[in-house]
N, C-alpha and C positions, 0 to 999 in steps of 0.2 A: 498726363502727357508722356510720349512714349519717347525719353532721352535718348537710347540707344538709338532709335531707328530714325530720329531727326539727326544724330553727328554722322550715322552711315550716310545718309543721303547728301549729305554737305562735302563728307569726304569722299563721295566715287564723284560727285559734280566737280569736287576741285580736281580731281584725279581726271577726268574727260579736260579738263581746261590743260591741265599740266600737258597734257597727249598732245592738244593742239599744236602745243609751242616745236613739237616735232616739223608739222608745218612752214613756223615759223622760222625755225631753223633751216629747212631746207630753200625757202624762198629768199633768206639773206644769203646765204652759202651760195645760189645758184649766182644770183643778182651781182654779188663782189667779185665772180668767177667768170672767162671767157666762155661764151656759148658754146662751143667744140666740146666743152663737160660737162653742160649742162646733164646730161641724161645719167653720167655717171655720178652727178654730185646725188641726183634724185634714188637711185639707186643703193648709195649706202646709206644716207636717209631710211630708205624704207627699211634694209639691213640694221641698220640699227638697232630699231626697235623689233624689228621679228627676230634677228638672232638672238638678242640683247634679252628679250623675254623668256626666250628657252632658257637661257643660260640663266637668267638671275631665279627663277622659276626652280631648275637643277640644281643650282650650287650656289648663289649668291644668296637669295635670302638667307639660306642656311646659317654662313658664317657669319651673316648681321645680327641674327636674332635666335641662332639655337638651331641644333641638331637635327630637331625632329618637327626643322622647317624645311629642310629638304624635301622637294618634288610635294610640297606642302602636305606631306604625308600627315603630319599634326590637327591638318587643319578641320575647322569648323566651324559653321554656319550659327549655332546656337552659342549664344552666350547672356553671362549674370549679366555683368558689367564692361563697361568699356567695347572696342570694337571687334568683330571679328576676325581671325586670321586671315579672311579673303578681302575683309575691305582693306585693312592693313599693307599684305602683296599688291594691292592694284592699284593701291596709292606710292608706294614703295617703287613700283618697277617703273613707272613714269622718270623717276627721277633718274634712276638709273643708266634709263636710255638716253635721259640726257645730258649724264657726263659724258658715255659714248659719241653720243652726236657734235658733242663742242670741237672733238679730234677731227671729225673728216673736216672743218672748215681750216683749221691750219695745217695738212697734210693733202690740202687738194690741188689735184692739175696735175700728179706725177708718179701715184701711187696703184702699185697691182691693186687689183680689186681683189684678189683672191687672198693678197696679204693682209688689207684691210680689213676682211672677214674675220681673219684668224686675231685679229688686235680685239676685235668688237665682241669675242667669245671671251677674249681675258680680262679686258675690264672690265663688264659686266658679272665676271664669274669669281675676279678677285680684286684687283687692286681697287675698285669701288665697295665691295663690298666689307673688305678690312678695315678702311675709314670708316666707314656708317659702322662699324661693330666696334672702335673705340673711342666716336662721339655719339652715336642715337642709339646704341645699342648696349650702353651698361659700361664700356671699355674703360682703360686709365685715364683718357681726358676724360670722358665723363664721370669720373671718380675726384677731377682736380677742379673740376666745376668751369670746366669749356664752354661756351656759350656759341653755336650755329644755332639759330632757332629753324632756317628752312634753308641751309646747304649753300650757304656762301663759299665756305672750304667743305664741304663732304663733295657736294656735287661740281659748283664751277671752277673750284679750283686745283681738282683731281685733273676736269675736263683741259683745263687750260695747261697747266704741266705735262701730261699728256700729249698734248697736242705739241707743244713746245720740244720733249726727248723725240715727236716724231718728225718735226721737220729739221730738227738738229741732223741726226739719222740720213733724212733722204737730201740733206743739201737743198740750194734754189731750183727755182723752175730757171727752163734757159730762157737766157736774154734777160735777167733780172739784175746780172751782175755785171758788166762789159767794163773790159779794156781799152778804153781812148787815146791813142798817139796824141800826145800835145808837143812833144819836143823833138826835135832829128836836126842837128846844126848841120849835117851836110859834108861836116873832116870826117866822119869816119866813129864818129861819138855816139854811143848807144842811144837810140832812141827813149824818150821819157815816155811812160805810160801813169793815166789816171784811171782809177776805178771810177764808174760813173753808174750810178742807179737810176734802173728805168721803172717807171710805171706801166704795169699791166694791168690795165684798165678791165674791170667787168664788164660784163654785156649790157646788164639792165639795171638803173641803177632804181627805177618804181619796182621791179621785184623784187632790190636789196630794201626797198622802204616800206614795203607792205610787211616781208619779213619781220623787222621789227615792230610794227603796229600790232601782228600775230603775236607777237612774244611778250610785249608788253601787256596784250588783253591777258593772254595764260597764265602771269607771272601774278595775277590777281588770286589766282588760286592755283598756285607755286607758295606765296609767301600767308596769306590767310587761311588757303587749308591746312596749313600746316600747325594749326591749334586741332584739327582733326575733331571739331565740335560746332555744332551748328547753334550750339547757344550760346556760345563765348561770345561776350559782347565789344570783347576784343581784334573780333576781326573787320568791324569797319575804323577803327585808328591800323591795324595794321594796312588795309588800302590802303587807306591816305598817306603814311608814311612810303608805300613801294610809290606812289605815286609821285609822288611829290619829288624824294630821288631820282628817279629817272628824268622827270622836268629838268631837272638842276643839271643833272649829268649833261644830258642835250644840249641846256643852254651853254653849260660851261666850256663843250667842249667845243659849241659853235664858235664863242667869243676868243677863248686861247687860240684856236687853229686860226682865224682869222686874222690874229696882232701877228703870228709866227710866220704866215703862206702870204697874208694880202689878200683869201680869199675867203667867202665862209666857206668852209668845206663840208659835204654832204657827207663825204664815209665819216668822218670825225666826226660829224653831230648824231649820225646813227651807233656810231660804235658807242658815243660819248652816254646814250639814251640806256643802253643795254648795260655801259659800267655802272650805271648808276643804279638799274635794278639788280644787277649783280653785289655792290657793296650795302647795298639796305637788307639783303634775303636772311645775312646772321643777325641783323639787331631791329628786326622790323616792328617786333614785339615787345621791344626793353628800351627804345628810344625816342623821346619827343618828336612831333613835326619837323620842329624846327633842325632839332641835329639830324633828322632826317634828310633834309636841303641842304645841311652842310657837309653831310656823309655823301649825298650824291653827287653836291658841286667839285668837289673833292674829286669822287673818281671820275667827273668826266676831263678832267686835268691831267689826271695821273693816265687816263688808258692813250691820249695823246700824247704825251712825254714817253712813255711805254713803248708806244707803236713804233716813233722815231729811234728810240732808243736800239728795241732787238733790230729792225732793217738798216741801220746807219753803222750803230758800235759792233754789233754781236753776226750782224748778217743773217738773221734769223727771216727766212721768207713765209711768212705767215699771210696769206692770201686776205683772207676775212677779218685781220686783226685779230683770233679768237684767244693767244694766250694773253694779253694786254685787257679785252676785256673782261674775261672770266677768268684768267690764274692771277693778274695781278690784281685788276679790283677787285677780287674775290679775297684776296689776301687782305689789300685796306678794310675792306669791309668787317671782317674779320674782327681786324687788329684794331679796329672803330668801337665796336663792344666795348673792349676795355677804358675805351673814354669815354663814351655818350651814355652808358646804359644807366637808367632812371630807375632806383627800387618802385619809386611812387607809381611806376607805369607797369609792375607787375614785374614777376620775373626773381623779385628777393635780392638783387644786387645793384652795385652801385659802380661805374667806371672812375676814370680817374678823375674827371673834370666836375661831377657829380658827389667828390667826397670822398671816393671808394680806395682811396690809394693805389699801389701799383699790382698787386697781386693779381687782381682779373686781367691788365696791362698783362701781364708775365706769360698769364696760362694763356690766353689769345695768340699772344704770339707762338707761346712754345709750342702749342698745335699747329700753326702756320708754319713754321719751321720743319716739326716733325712728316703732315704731311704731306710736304713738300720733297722732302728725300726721298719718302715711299715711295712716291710717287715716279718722280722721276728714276730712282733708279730702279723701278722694276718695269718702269717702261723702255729706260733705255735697255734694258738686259734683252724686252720682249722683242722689240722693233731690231735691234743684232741680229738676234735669233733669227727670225724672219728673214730677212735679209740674205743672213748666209744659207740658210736651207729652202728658204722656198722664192726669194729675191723681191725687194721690196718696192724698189722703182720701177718703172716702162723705159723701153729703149730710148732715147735720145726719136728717131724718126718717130714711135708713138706718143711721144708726146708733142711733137709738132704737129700731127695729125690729129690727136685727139681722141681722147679716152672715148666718148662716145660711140666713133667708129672701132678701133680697135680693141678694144675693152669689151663692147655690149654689140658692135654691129651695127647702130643706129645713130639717128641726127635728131637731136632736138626740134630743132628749125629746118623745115623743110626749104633748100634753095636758097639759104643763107650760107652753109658750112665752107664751101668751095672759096665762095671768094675771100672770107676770111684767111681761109689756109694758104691760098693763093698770095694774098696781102700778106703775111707774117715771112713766106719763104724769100720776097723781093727785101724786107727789109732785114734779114737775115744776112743777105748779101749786101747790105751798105747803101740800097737803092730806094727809090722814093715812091710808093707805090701809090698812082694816082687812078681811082675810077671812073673810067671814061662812060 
């Protein structure tokens, strides 16, 4: 039996699955987002992953994995043992693209497209690829005995900090934040004003839910290729554990948002699905079913508590919820390792609830902490930068108009776009815009 050429075939198939979740991402992205951007959300979508490959292709593997990975100039098709260089890149840049891809969902509705380009060459080119070079790649965490097995912090929680220094940067979309008069006694006494938060509802919310059904198929081989062997007999418990996570997640975050709203709520159980494959992707390999359900019940709690938290305390406008549920349940998930992880289940280590004491506690977190600064602050430095030299939001009129028209020149929805924008300017002015 030819080992080698059975783990290559398992890992370019998980590698084709990983690619999907591009899709999948672009179908929730568009779905949580108003039609008028639809074409632009799809856009840096595709951008992602084609600039996203140059770049990491150029410069990013390199600094993950060695010098003379650059423009894979190293590489080669023959090998003794283990994978080759190109199965390796092709499983590698998948991910890549989708740290990249977590940013456009909470920086969209107000963002140049031409600034977004220049974001999507740098973190593909470094601040993603610095992570992966000191956990997957030999670095100090992986010298303290870090545990990401498939990029809970390399990839979603690069993604999600990311996304978070960028909508800190470009402020809300308008109309997300308003001023309400509640008070004016009429002697002459300054009028009282309330801030009052509005909901800007997506267009489609079956193509925010197929999104996730895309992402949750991919994430099958997101979290099992990532044994990168096709005989490890280790990758149907790691299914069942992403599985069963994100169950839990869904449910949990159906049932919390429902005691909190009075209603189930549809984005909360879709976000709640996705935190939940999010906080299983670092310990999907070292931790029982069972902690598995309770890791994912877990984040679908916390990306709920999260979501209110940056929109209510911090005024963070995050369209898609995407720093909630990839920076923060990527962190729980994380920082989960250090409690749930089973030696018995493979992996050589023990969490804290398992015997392990506190030391893998420690280094979880202190990875979680560490990439969390990088992170954001070489995003906030990046998204400045932009900003001041080549400007990083649209005008005020373009974005009530819509990226689609002035951005790309085009309408998603043919004979839709008008009345929309029509309807957004009446209530813009305080008036009640009814379709006759």
């Amino acid at each position: 039996m030819n080992i080698v050429a059975i783990d290559t075939i398992w890992t370019l198939i998980a590698a084709i699955l990983v690619f999907m979740m591009q899709a999948g991402f672009a179908m929730l992205e568009t779905g949580f987002t108003q039609s008028k951007n639809a074409a632009n959300i799809m856009m840096k979508n595709l951008m992602d992953f084609s600039i996203g490959t140059l770049a990491f292709w150029m410069v990013g593997y390199g600094i993950m994995f060695g010098v003379d990975s650059f423009f894979l100039t190293g590489a080669t098709a023959q090998v003794s043992e283990g994978l080759s260089t190109f199965t390796t890149w092709m499983f590698h840049v998948v991910f890549a693209a989708t740290a990249a891809t977590i940013v456009s969902g909470a920086v969209a509705e107000r963002t140049q497209f031409k600034a977004y380009l220049i974001y999507t060459v740098f973190i593909t080119a470094l601040i993603y690829p610095v992570v992966g070079r000191w956990i997957w790649g030999g670095g100090w965490l992986s010298d303290l005995g870090f545990v990401d097995f498939a990029g809970s912090t390399v990839v979603h929680s690069v993604g999600g900090w990311a996304g978070l220094a960028g909508a800190f940067v470009l402020g809300p979309r308008i109309g997300k934040y308003v001023k309400k008069k509640v008070k004016n006694s009429g002697t002459g006494a300054l009028a009282v004003f309330k801030e009052e938060i509005k909901e800007i509802s997506g267009h489609s919310v079956p193509l925010a839910a197929l999104g996730v059904f895309l992402l949750w198929f991919g994430w099958f081989g997101f979290n099992a290729g990532s044994t990168t062997s096709g005989v490890d007999l280790s990758i149907a418990r790691i299914m069942v554990t992403t599985n069963l996570s994100a169950a839990a997640g869904a449910v949990a975050a159906l049932f919390f948002s429902w005691l909190a709203t009075g209603k189930p709520n549809i984005s909360h159980s879709l976000n709640g699905a996705i935190a939940g494959l999010v906080a299983i992707t670092a310990g999907c390999a070292t931790v029982s079913p069972l902690s598995a359900a309770i890791i994912g019940f877990i984040g679908g709690v916390v990306v709920v508590l999260s979501t209110r938290l940056f929109e209510r305390k911090f005024k963070i406008d995050d369209p898609v919820g995407a720093v909630s549920a990839h920076g923060v349940a990527g962190a729980w998930g994380t920082i989960a390792v250090g409690l749930f992880a089973d030696s018995q289940l493979g992996g050589g280590l023990d969490g804290l609830f398992f015997g392990g004491g506190f030391y893998q506690l420690f280094v979880q977190t202190l990875g979680v902490v560490a990439v969390f600064g990088w992170t954001i602050v070489t995003s906030l430095v990046l998204f400045y930068a932009i900003d001041r030299f080549v400007g990083l939001r649209v005008s005020k009129d373009e974005e009530v108009q819509g990226l689609d028209i002035t951005e790309h020149g085009v309408v998603a929805y043919s004979g839709f776009h008008q009345d929309q924008v029509a309807a957004e300017k009446w209530q813009s002015m305080g008036e009640i815009f009814t379709k006759k």
